[in-house]
C-alpha positions as CSV (number, residue, x, y, z in Angstrom):
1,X,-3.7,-16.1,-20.9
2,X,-6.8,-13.8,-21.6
3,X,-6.2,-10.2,-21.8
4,X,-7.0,-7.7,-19.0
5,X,-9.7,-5.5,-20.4
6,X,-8.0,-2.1,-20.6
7,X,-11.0,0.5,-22.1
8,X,-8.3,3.3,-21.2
9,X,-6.2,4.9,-23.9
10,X,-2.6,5.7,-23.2
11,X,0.3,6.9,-25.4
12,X,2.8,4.9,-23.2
13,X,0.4,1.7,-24.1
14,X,3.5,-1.3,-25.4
15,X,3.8,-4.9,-25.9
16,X,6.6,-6.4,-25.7
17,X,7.7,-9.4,-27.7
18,X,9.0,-12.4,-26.1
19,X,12.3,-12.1,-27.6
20,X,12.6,-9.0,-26.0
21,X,12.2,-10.3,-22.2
22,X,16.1,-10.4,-20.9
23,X,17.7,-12.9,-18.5
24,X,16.8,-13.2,-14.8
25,X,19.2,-9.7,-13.5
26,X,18.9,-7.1,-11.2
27,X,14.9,-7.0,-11.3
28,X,14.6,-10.2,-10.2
29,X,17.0,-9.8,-7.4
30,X,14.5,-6.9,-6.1
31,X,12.1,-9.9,-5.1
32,X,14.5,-13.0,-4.4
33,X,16.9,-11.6,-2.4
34,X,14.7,-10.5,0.0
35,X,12.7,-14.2,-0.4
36,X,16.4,-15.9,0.0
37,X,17.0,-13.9,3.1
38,X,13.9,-14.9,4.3
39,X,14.6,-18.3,4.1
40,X,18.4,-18.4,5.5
41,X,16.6,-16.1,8.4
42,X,14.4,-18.9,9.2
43,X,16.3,-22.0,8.5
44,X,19.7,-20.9,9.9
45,X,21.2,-22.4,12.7
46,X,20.5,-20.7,16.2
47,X,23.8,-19.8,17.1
48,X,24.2,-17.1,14.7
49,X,20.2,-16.2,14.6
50,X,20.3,-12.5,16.3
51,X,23.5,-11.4,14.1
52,X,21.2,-13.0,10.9
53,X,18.3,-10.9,12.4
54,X,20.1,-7.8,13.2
55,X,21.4,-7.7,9.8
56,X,18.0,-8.8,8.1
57,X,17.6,-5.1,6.4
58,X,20.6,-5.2,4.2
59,X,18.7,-8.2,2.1
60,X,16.4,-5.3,0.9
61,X,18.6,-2.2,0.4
62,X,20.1,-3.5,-2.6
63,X,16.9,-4.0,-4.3
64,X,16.0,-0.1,-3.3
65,X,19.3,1.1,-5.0
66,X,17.8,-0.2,-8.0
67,X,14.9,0.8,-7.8
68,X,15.9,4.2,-7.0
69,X,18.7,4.3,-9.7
70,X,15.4,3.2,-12.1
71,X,13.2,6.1,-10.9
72,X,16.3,9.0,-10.7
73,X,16.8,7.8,-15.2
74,X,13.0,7.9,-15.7
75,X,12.6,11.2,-13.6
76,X,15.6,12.8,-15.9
77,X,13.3,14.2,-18.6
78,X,14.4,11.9,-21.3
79,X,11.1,10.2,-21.3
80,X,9.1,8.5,-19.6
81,X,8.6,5.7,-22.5
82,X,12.3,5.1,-21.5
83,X,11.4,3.0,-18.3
84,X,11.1,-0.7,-19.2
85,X,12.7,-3.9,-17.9
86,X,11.8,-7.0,-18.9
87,X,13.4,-10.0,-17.1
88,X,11.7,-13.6,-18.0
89,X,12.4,-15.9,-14.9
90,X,13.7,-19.5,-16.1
91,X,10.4,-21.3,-15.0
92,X,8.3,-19.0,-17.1
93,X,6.7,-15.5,-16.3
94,X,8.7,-12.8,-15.9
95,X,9.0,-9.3,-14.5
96,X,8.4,-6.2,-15.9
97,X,9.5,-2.7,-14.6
98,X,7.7,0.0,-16.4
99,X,5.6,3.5,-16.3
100,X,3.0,1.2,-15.1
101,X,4.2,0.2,-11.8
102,X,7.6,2.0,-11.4
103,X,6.5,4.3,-8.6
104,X,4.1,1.8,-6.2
105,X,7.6,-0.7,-6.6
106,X,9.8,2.4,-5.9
107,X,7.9,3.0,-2.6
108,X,7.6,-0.7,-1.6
109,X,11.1,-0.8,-2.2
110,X,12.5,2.4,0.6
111,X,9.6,0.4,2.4
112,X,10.9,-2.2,2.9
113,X,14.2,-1.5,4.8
114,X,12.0,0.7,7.1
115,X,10.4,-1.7,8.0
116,X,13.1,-3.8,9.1
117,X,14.5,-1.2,11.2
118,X,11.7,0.4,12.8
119,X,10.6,0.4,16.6
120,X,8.9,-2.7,17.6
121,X,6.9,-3.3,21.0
122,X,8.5,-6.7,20.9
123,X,11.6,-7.7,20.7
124,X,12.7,-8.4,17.4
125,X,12.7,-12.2,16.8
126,X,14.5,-13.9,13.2
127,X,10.8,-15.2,12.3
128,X,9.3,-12.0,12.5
129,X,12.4,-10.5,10.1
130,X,12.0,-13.6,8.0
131,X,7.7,-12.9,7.5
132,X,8.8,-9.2,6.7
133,X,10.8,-10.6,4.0
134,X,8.9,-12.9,3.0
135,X,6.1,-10.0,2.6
136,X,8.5,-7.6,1.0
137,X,9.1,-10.1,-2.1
138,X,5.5,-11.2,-2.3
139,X,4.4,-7.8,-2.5
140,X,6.8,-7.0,-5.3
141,X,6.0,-9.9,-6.8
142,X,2.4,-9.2,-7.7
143,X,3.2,-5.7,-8.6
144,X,6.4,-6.3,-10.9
145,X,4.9,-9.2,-12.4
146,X,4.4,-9.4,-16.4
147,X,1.5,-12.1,-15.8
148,X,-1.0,-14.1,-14.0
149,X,1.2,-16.7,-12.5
150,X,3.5,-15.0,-10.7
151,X,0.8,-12.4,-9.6
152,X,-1.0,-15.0,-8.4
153,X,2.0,-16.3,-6.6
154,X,2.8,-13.0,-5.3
155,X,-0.7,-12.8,-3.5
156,X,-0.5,-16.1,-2.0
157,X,3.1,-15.9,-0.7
158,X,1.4,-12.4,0.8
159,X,-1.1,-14.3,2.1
160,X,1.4,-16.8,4.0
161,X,3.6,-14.0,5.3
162,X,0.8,-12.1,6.8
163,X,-0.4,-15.4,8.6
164,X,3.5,-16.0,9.7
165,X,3.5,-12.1,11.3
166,X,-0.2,-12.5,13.1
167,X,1.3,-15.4,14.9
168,X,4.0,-13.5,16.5
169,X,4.2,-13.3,20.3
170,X,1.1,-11.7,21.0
171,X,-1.1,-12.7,18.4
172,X,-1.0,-16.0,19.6
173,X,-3.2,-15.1,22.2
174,X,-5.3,-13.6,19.7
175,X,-7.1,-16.7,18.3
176,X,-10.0,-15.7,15.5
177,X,-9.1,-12.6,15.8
178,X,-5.8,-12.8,13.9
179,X,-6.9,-16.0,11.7
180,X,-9.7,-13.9,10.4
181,X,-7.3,-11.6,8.7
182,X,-5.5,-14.5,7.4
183,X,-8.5,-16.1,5.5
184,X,-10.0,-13.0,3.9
185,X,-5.9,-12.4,2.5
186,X,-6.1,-16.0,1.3
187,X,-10.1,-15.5,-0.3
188,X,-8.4,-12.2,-2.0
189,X,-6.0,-14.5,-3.3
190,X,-8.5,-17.4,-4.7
191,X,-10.2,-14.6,-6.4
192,X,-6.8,-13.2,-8.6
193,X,-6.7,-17.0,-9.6
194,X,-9.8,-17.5,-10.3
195,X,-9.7,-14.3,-12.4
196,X,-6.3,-15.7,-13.9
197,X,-8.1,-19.0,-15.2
198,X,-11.5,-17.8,-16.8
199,X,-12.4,-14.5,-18.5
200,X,-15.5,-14.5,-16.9
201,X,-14.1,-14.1,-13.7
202,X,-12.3,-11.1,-13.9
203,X,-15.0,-8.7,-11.9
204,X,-13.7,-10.7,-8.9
205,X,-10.1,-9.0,-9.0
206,X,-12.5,-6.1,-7.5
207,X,-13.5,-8.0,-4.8
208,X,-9.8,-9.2,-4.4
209,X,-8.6,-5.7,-3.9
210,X,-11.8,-4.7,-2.0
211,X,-10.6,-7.3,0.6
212,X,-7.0,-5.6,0.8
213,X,-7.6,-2.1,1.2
214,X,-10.7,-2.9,3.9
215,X,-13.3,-1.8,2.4
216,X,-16.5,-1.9,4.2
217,X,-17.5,-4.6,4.9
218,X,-13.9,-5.5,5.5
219,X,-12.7,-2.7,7.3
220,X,-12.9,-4.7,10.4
221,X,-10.3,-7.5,9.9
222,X,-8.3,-4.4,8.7
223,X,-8.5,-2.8,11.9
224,X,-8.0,-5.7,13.9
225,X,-4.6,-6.7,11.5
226,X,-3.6,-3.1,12.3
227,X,-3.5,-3.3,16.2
228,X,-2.1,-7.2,16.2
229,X,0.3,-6.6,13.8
230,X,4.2,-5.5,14.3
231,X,4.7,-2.1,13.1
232,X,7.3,-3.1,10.0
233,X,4.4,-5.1,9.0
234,X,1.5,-2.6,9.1
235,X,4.3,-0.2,6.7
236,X,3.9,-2.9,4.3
237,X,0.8,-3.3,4.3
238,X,-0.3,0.0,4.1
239,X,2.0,0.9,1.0
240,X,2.1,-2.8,-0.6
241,X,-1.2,-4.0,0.2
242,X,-2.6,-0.6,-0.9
243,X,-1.4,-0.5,-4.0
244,X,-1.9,-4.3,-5.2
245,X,-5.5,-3.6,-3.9
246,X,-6.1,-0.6,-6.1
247,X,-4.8,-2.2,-9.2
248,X,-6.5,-5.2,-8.4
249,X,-9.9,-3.3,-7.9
250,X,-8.9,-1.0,-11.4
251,X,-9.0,-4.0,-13.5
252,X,-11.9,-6.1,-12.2
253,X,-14.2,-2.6,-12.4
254,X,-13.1,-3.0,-16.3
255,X,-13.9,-6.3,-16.4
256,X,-17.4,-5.3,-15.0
257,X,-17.9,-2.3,-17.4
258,X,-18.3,-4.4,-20.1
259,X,-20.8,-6.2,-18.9
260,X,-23.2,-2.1,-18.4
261,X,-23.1,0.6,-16.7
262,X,-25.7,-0.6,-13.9
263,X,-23.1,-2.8,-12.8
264,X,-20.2,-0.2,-11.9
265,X,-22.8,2.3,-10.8
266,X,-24.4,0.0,-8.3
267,X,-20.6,-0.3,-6.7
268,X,-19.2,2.6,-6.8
269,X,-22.5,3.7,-5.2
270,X,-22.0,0.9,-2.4
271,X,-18.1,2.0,-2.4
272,X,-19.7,5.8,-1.5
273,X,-21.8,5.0,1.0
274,X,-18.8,2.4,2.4
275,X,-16.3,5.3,3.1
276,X,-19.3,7.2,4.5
277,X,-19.5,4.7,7.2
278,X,-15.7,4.1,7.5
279,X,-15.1,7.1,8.2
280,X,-18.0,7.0,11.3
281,X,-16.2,3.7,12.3
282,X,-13.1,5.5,12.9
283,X,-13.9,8.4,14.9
284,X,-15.2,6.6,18.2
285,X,-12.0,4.3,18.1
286,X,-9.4,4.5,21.1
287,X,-6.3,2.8,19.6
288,X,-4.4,4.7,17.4
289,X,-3.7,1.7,14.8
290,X,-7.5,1.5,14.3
291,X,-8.2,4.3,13.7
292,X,-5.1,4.9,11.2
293,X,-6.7,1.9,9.7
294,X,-10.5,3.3,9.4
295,X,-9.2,6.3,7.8
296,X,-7.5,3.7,5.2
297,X,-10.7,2.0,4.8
298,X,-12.3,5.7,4.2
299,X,-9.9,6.8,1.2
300,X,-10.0,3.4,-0.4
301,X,-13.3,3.2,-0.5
302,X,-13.6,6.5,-2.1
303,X,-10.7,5.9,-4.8
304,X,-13.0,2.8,-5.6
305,X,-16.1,5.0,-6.1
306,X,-14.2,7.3,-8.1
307,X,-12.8,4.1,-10.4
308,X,-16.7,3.0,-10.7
309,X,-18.2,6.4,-11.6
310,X,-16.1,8.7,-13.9
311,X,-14.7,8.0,-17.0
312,X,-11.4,5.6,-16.9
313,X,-9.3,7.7,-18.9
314,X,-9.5,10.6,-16.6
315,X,-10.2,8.7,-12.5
316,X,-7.3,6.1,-13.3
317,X,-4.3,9.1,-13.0
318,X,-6.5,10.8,-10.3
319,X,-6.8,8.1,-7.9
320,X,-3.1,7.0,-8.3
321,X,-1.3,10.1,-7.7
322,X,-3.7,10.6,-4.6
323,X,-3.4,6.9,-3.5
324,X,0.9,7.3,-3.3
325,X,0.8,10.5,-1.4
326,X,-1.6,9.0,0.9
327,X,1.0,6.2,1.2
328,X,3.5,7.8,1.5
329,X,2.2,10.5,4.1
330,X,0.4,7.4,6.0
331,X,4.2,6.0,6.6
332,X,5.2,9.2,8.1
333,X,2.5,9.1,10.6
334,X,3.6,5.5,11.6
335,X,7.5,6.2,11.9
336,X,6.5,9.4,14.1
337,X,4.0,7.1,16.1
338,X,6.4,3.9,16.1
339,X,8.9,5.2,19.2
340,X,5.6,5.5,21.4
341,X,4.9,2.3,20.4
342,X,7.2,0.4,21.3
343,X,7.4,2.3,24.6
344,X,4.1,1.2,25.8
345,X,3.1,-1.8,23.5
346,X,0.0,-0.2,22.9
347,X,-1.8,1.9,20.4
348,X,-4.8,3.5,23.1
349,X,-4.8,7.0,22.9
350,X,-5.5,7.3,26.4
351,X,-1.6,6.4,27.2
352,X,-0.5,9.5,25.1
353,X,-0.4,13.1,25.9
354,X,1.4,16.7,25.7
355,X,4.0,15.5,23.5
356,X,4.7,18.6,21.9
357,X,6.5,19.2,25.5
358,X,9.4,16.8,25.6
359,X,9.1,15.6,21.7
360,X,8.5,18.6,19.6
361,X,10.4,17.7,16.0
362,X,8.4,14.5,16.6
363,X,5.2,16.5,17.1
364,X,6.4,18.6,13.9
365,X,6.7,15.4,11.8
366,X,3.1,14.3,13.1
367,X,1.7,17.7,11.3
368,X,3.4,18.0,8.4
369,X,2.6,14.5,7.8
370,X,-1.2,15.1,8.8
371,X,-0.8,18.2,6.4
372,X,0.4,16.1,3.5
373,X,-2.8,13.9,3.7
374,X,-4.8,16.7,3.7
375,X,-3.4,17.8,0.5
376,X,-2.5,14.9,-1.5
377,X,-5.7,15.6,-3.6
378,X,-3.9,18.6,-4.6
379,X,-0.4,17.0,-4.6
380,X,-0.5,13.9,-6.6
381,X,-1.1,13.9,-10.3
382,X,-0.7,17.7,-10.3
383,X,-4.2,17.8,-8.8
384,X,-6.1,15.8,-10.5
385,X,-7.6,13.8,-7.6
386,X,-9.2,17.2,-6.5
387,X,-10.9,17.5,-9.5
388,X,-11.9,14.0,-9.7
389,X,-13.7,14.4,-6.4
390,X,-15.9,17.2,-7.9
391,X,-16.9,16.1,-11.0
392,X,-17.9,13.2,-9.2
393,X,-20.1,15.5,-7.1
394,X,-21.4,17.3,-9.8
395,X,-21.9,13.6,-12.0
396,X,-23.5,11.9,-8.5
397,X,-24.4,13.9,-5.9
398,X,-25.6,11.2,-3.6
399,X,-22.9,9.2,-4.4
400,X,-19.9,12.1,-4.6
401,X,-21.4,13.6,-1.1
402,X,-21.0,10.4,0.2
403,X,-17.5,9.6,-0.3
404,X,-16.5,13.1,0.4
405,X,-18.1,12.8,3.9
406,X,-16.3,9.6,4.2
407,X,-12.7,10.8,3.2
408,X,-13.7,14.3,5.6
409,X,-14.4,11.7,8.3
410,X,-11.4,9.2,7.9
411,X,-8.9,12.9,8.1
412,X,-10.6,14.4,11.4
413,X,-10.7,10.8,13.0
414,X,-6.5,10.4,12.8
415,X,-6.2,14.2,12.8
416,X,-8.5,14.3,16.2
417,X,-5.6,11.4,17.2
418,X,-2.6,13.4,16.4
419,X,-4.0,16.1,18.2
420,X,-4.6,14.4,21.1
421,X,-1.4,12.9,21.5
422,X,0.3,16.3,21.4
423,X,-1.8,18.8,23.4
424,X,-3.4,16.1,25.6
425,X,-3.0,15.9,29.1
426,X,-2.0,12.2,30.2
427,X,-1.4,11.1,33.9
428,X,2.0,9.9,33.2
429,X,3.4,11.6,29.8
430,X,5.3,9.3,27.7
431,X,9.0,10.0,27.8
432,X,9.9,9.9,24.1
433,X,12.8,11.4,22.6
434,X,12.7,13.6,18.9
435,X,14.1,12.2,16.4
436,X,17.1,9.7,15.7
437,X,19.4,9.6,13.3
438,X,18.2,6.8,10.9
439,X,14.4,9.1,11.4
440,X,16.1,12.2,10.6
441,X,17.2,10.3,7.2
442,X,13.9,9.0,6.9
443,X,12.6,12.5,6.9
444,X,14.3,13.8,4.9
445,X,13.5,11.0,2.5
446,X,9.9,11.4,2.9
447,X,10.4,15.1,2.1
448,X,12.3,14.2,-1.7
449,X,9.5,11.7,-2.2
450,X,6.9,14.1,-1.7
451,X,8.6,16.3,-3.9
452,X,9.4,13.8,-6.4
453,X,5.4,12.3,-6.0
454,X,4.6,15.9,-6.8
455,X,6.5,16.6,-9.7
456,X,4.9,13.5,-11.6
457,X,2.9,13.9,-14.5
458,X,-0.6,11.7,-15.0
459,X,1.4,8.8,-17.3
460,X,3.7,8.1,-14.2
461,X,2.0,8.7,-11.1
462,X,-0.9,6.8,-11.9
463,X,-2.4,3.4,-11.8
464,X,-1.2,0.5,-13.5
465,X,-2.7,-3.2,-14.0
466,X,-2.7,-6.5,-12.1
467,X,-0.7,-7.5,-14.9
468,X,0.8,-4.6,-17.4
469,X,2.0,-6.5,-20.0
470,X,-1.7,-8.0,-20.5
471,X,-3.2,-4.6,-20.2
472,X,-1.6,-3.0,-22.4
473,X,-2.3,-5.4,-25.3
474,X,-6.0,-4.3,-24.9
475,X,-4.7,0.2,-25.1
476,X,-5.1,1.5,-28.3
């Protein structure tokens, strides 16, 4: 298979031989466990479907353990170099976990039992656990891969899970609104394949990724995915599809490099002026999923602008380390929203207000959460993604103004919402309680990640490749 251009030097740059690949182990369980609960979820017979369902999360917990035990040994200050597993699957293709991608599978990983166990406005039903299994795997399927085929295969299966979860219970009354969503995921797909088949092709893994982090002018199925979507979904979409998208939108703005300079500078001036007016399309919106997802749409269009305009070498560790804390930080706001949620099977702001009276560790998380988007410029890659966004100023004004006002707008649209749903003054304040116990361990989680997130250096809190193995042949 062709090479992923790769223009960025790296010290950590490896290829591995085929003879060292090792059998199908504990890697490979991180995505087909999950996949095989999925499918004993939605194939088992009824009687025993709400024990299967209730139980759903434990096909994803041992796949974290890894993945955890993996990040604690390359954390340890051996060496970074020291993180690699190669697992070649008996078909052909293979997974590889490495410096490349160990951190965006870490969080999809603690993800994905979240997701799983957090407040729904619906009942939970064994064909919604089965999609958010199915989603899970997919997702770590194209970002553990070692090459195009099971990339490819991971965005697809993606693909079909999200169509599974927007035909849950309510969607159905949804109609184009929810198929919409569906058919851009799929496009975003056809476009990794394409890319897969013929060099020539490869600038469209920018439009692939474009497509799943909403960037204008996709920001609207986004939004509308967002509200119709269960909330264990919209967690993995935000830290899954997120990071797939960036990686996906990292290679094919290589691709396009080579082709001039005109070419990345007429998008990542389009990317600018796209969080510019994401961040205006969040700010008037009344449902709290919509506008979580416009300020989405905001940063990833600015992480593409930044990608497009600076120098590889120096925007790929920037926009990495300020992508994960942005994940990370974006899941807190969801857990803390998730209880209101499900109480009144809405996200309009309207329905919220004075929480900080009856809910006030909950209103605590909110902040602190708020507070860590605000800061993950400073937080991830030790900074770097601050001073990304002002040489990019000083490089392109028009363009670096642009995407500031953007990311500014996308912050004060979800930070206007927070407010509001702990100082406001509803008709009928939402009962909801602080914190439970499973949320007090997922805070305290989110607290070591943030830490851990922090403490990274550039090499392992960056961006990786659609493909690493492939993209690192091309490194110096």
């Amino acid at each position: 298979m062709p090479a992923v251009p790769g223009p960025w030097p790296s010290p950590l740059a490896y290829v591995p031989s085929a003879g060292e690949f090792d059998a199908a182990g504990p890697l490979t369980l991180v995505v087909f466990l999950p996949l095989l609960g999925a499918f004993v979820l939605a194939l088992g017979p009824r009687p025993v479907a709400r024990v299967l369902t209730r139980v759903a999360v434990l096909w994803t917990v041992p796949g974290a353990l890894f993945l955890l035990a993996a990040a604690w040994f390359g954390a340890s200050g051996h060496s970074v170099a020291g993180v690699r597993w190669l697992e070649r699957l008996p078909g052909g293709g293979g997974f590889v976990l490495s410096v490349w991608n160990l951190v965006p599978a870490l969080l999809v990983g603690l993800t994905a039992p979240l997701a799983l166990m957090v407040e729904e406005p619906r009942a939970k039903t064994r064909g919604r656990a089965a999609g958010l299994l199915a989603l899970a795997a997919t997702t770590q399927a194209a970002i553990l891969a070692s090459g195009p085929g099971v990339c490819v295969l991971g965005w697809l299966g993606g693909a079909w899970s999200l169509f599974v979860l927007l035909g849950e219970a309510d969607a159905e009354t949804q109609g184009a609104r929810a198929h919409g969503s569906f058919v851009l995921h799929t496009l975003a797909a056809s476009c990794v394949l394409a890319a897969s088949l013929a060099p020539p092709l490869l600038p469209l893994l920018a439009l692939a990724g474009a497509i799943r982090l909403g960037i204008p002018p996709f920001h609207g199925a986004l939004a509308r995915a967002y509200e119709i979507l269960p909330t264990g979904a919209v967690l993995l979409m935000t830290v899954g599809f997120g990071a797939t998208g960036l990686l996906a939108v990292h290679d094919g703005l290589a691709a396009l490099a080579q082709r001039g300079n005109a070419a990345t500078l007429a998008v990542g001036t389009v990317a600018a002026l796209g969080a510019a007016w994401a961040g205006l399309y969040a700010l008037p919106q009344d449902d709290l999923r919509r506008r979580l997802a416009g300020f989405l749409s905001a940063q990833g269009a600015l992480w593409c602008a930044l990608l497009a305009l600076l120098e590889p070498a120096f925007a790929r560790p920037a926009v990495g380390g300020w992508a994960l804390v942005t994940f990370v930080a974006s899941v807190s706001v969801i857990v803390g929203y998730a209880r209101l949620w499900a109480f009144t099977r809405t996200g309009d702001l309207r329905a919220y207000g004075g929480l900080g009276h009856n809910a006030l560790v909950r209103s605590t998380l909110l902040l602190v959460a708020l507070a860590s988007l605000l800061a993950a410029p400073f937080l991830g890659a030790r900074g770097r993604g601050a001073m990304s966004l002002l040489a990019l100023v000083r490089t392109a004004p028009l363009a670096g103004l642009a995407a500031a006002l953007g990311g500014a707008l996308g912050c004060l649209a979800l930070g206007l919402a927070i407010y509001r749903t702990i100082r406001g003054r509803a008709p009928a304040p939402i009962p909801a309680p602080d914190l439970a116990g499973r949320e007090w361990a997922f805070l305290f989680l989110f607290a070591v990640t943030l830490v851990f997130l922090s403490s990274l250096g550039p090499e392992i809190g960056g961006l990786g490749s659609v493909w690493p193995v492939f993209a690192a042949a091309d490194a110096p």
